[in-house]
N, C-alpha and C positions, 0 to 999 in steps of 0.2 A: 470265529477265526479272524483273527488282523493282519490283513496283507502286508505288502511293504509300498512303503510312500518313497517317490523320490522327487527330491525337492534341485532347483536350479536357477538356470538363469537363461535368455535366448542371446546365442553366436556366443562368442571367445574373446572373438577379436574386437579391442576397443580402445582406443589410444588414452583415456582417460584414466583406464584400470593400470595403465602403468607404473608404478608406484605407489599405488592405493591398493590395488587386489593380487597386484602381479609385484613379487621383488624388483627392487631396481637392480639392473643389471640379467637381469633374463632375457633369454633372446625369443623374437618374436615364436620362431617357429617351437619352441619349449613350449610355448601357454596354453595348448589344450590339453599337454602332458601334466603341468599345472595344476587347471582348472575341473580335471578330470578326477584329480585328488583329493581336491577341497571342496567339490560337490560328489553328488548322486546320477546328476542326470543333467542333459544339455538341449534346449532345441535349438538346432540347424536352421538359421535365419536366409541363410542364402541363395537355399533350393527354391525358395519364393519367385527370386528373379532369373536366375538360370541354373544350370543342369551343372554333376559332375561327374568326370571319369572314375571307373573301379575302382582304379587305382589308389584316387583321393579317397574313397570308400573305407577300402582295405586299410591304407594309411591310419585313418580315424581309430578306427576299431582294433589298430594293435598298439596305438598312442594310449588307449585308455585301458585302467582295473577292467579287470573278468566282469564284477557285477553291475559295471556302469553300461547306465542307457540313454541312448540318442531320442529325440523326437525331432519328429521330420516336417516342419512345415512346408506342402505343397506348392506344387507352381503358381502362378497365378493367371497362365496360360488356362488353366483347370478351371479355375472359379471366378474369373473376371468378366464371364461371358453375360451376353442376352440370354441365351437356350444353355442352360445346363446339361441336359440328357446329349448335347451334340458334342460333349466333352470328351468321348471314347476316343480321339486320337492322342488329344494331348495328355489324356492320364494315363494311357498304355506309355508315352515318352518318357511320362515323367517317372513311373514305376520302372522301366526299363532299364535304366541308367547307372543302375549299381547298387543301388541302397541297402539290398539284401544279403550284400558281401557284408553287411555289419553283424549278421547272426542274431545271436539271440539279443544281444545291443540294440536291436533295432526297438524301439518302442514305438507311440502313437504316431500317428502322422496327421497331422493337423490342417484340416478343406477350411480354411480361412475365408470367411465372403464378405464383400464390401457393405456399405452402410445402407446403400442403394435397392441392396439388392431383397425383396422381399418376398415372402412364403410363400409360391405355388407348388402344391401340393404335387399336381400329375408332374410340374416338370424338376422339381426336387426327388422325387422317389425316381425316374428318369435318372439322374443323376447318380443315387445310391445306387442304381443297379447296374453301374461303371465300376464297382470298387470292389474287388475283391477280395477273399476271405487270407488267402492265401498267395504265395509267388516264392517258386523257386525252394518251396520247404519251410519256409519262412512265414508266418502266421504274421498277419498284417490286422491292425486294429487302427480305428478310423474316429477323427475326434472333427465334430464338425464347430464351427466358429462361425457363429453368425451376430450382425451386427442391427439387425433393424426390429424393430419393435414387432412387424408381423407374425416373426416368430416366438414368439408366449403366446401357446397354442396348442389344447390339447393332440392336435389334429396332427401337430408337430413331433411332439413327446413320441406319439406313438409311431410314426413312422420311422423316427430314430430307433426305435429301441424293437421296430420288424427286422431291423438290419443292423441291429449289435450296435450302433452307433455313439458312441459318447459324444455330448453335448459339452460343448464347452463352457466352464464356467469361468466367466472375464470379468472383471472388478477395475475399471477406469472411473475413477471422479472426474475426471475430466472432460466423459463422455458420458453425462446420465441418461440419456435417454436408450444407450447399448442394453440389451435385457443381460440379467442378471438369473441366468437359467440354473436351478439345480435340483435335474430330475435323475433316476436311476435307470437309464438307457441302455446302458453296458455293463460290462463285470471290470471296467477301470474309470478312473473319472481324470478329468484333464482341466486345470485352473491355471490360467492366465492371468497374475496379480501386479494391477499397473498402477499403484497406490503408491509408491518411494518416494521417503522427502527428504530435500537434500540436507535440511537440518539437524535431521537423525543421523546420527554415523551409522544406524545399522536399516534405516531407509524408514522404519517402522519402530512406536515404539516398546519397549518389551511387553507392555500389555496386548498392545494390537499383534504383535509376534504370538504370545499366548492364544489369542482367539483364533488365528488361522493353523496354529499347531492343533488346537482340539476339535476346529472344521476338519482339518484333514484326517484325525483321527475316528471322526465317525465316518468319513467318505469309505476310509481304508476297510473298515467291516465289512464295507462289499464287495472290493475288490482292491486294484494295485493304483496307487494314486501319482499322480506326474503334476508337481507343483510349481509353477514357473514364476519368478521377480522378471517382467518384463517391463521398457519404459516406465513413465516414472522420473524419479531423479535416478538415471541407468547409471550413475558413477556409484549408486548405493546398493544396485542392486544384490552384487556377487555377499556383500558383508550380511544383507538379510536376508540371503541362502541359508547361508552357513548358520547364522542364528537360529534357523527353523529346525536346521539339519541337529543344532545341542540343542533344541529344545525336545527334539522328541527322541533322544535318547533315554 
């Protein structure tokens, strides 16, 4: 069986995409009605640095198609800490806040951790056992994002995948020493693709567009795939969405 991939881009809002990804003459508050059209799927860059009202929630989620999905990247209240496991105040905050007025829109929510920050074991699984299965009716799936070499580790693999957890697979040239994780933890997988050159009009080019269309297609055998063009050259990213999105038609 072959899931469904949805492929994207992180935030909306970019004054560059103004007549490049966005018509000229579209008003700002139009572009996630837009950009909700000409992708699959979007992750929410701003819940990173603070929180919003239902309302903004609500908003979202009747601006977009019936089968479009959000991912949520977390606070950083959440995962910028010393002690991970002491995180239960600020991941109740951050889940509280509305997110789940997106319905079934809601897709992964992405526990992003700095470069700094390295594998302990007791206080990482600490951690996972702050994040819940579920909220409000709403099934909650968890992509974790880690950036230091400690984790490539089998010790790793499995403790994600005690707790459902997708591992995030992230691709920066720019950062090789980021690991380059892709194990099958969960029944969805989460790729964070920060390769865009400004050269290319479509960021990548159609061959390397080909390679990450038939990565994502064997990802999808296992489950539902959420493909992101993040940084990068980010004024290319929205164009090698869209390329992914007619390639795997």
């Amino acid at each position: 069986m072959t899931h469904s991939i949805y492929a994207g881009i992180g935030g909306w809002t970019y004054e560059p995409w103004r007549g490049v990804f966005y018509p000229e003459g579209l008003t700002q508050k139009r572009e996630l009605e837009f950009a909700s059209r000409a992708l699959t799927s979007i992750e929410i860059n701003g819940t990173y640095y603070s929180g919003f009202k239902i309302d903004t929630w609500m908003k979202w989620r009747d601006e977009t198609p019936e089968d479009f999905v959000f991912s949520v990247k977390a606070s950083r209240f959440c995962t910028n800490r010393k002690v991970l496991a002491e995180a239960g105040e600020s991941v109740g905050r951050f889940l509280d806040q509305g997110l789940t007025a997106l319905g079934p829109k809601l897709g992964p929510i992405n526990w992003q951790f700095m470069a700094t920050k390295k594998f302990d074991p007791v206080d990482f699984e600490g951690f996972l056992k702050l994040l819940p299965a579920e909220k409000d009716g709403v099934r909650l799936r968890h992509a974790l994002e880690v950036r230091s070499p400690t984790f490539e580790t089998q010790a790793f693999y499995d403790l994600a995948a005690k707790y459902g957890a997708a591992i995030v697979y992230a691709v920066d040239d720019e950062s090789p020493t980021w690991p380059r994780i892709d194990q099958p933890t969960a029944d969805f997988t989460y790729a964070r693709l920060m390769s865009s050159r400004e050269d290319e009009p479509t960021g990548m080019t159609s061959a390397e567009l080909d390679a990450v269309a038939d990565q994502t297609k064997v990802w999808a055998k296992r489950g539902d795939v959420f493909a992101y063009f993040i940084s990068g050259a980010k004024v290319r990213n929205p164009a090698a969405a869209q390329a992914l999105i007619e390639k795997l038609k």
